[in-house]
N, C-alpha and C positions, 0 to 999 in steps of 0.2 A: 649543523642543519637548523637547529633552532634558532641560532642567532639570524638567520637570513631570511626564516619567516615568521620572526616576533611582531613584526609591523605589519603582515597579512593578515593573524587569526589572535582572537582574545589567548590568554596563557590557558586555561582550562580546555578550551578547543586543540589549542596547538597542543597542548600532553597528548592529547588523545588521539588526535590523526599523527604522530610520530609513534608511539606506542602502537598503533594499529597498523603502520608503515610496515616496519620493522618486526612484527609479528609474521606479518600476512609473508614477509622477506624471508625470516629464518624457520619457521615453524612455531618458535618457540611463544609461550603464553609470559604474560609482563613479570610474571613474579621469575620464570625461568631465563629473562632474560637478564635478571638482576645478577643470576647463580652464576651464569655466561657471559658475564662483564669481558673476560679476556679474551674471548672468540673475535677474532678478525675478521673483518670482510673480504671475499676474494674481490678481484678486480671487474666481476661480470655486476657482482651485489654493488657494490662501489657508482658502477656506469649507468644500474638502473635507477638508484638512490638520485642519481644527477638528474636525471630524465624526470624524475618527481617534481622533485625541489622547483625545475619549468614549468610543469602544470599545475601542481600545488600553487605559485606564485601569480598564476592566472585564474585562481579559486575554483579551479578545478575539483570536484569531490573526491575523496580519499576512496569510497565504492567504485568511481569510476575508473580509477586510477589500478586498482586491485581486481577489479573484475568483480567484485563478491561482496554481499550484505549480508549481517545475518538477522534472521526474525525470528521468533519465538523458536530459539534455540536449533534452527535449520541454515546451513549455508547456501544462500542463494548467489544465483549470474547476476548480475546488474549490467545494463550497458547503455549508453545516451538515449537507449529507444523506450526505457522506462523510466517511471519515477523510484527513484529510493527507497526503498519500504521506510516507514517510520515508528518510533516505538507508540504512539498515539493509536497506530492500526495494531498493533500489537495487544493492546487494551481492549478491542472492539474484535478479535478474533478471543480472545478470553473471555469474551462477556459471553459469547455465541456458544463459545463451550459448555460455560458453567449452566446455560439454559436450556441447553441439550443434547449435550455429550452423554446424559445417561438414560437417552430414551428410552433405546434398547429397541427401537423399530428405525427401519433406515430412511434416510431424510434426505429430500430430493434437494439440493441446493444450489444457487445459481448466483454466481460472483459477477458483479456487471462493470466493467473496466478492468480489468484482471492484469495488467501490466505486470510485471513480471511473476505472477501467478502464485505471490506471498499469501493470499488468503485463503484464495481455493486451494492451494497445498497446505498448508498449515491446518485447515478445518478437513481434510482427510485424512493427516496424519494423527491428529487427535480426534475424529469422529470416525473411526476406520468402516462402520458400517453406513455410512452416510454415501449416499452419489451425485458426485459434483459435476459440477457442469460450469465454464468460463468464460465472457465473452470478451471482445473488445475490437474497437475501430482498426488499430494499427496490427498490420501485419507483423511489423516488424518485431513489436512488441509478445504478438501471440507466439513467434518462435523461440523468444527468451522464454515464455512462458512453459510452452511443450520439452526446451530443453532440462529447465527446473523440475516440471514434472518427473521427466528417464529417469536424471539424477539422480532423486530423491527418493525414487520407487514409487511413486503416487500414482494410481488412476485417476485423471482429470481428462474429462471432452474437451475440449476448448472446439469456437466457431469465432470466427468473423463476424462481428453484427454491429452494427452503427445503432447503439441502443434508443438516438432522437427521428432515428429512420420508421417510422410506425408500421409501415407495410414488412418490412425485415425482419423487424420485432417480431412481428406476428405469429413466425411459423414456428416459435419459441415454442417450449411446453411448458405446463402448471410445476409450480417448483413450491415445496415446504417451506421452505425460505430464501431470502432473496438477498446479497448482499451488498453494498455498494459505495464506494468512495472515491466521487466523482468530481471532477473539475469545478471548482467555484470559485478564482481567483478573478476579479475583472481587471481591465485596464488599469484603471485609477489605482488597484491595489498593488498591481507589478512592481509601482513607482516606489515603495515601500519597503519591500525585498530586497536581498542579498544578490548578489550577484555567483555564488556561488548553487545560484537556485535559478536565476532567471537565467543566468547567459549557459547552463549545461544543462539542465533537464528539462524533457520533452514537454513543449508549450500543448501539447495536444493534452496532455494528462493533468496539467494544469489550471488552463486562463478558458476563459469562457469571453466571448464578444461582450457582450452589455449585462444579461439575467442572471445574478451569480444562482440563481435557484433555479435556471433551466432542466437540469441534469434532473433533477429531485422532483420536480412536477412531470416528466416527462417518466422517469422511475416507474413514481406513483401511480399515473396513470395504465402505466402499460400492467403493476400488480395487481388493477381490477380485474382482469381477464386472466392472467397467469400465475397469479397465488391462491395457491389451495385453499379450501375453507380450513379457519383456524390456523393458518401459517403467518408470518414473522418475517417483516420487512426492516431491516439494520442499514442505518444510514451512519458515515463517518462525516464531519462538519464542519466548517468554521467557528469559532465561538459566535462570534461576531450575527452569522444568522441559524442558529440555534433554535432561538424561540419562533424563526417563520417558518424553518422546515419544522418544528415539532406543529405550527399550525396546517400546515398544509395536509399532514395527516391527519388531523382531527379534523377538516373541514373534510377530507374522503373518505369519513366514516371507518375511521380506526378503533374498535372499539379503548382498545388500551396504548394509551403516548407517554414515551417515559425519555428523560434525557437523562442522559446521565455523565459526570463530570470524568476526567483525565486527572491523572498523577500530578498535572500542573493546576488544578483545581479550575481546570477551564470546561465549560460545556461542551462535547468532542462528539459524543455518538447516542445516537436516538434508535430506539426501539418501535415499530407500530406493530401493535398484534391485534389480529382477528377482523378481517375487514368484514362492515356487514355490509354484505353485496346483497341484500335486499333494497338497498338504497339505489341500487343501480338500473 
């Protein structure tokens, strides 16, 4: 199997979606399957192994292929109708923690594009008194998301809401904090990317027409009206425009803007706290 996809994926890549294959296949974890070198495949393992090998070949994702992502140590559904969780949001659900996982009063929060419901699950699983609340455009997306929730044992609301729709916005309620990591990929940037990203996961959670900063102004605005006094608006980001999302918060009277860098040492996720809505 590797010889036949050495010329689809770097060596490092390819260890890791055959190791991940082959896991998700047998149960077993990579050091157990070292111990089980001599376990044979039946013919059923065999036939879906081949049926991989097609889709892998078509840079198909190894999530989509298995059905299952995991994020900060929870097994999630994945399926064409979300985006992949990423370890980058994984970083930006820890940040949220370490800032207020020990408030000790419960925290009204509100995940805005919730696709497969990695966030909003993850920040109730480790804010157990916190109440979350998730929204997003695609339906299809929102029932990956309620299935993650059953699964996992989490309470999360989830609603339908087109968060650039302002009147829909609206019947929203004031949320402690707000979370968000929202499509900003343009046109020009598609051309860039992997095919393993543009031609299988959801353009909708993605690419943006022309404003890669629609999502994030449109955010912000709607936090005038819906974030509590003294609450905490978390944006996930490009590096690329980093420093105009952390403006756009500073110019909507954020009193405190903080970037902060990823494991790759790239600019990934911004903080705004405390909006003075006396400005407003």
């Amino acid at each position: 199997m590797r010889k036949e996809l050495e010329g689809y994926y770097p060596s490092a890549e390819l260890r890791g979606i055959i190791n991940g294959l082959f896991s998700h296949l047998t149960g077993f974890t990579t050091g157990q399957m070292v111990l089980e070198k001599e376990r044979r495949l039946t013919e059923s393992e065999i036939h879906f192994l081949q049926l991989c090998l097609k889709r892998l070949k078509n840079h198909e994702p190894l999530q989509y292929i298995t059905g299952t992502a995991y994020f900060h140590g929870l097994e999630f559904k994945v399926s064409p109708a979300v985006l992949i969780p990423r370890p980058e949001t994984e970083e930006l659900v820890e940040w949220i923690v370490q800032q207020h996982g020990k408030a000790g009063e419960p925290l009204s929060i509100l995940d805005i594009g919730t696709g497969s419901g990695c966030i909003a699950i993850s920040l109730k699983a480790k804010i157990p008194e916190a109440v979350l609340f998730a929204i997003d455009v695609s339906e299809k997306a929102m029932a990956v998301a309620r299935e993650n929730a059953h699964e996992l044992g989490t309470e999360v609301f989830f609603e339908s809401v087109d968060i650039l729709d302002a009147e829909a916005r609206s019947a929203l309620l004031k949320f402690d904090l707000i979370v968000s990591n929202p499509p900003y990929v343009t046109p020009a940037d598609r051309e860039k990317m992997l095919p393993n990203v543009t031609d299988h996961e959801p353009a909708l959670a993605l690419f943006v027409e022309e404003d890669p900063l629609i999502f994030y102004k449109e955010i912000i605005a709607f936090s005038e009206d819906h974030l509590a006094e003294g609450g905490s608006l978390y944006f996930e980001c490009n590096e690329s425009n980093a420093t105009e999302v952390a403006g756009l918060l500073k110019r909507a009277c954020f009193k405190h803007v903080e970037v902060r860098k990823d494991m790759q040492d790239k600019d990934r996720m911004i903080l705004g706290n405390e909006l003075l809505k006396e400005f407003f």
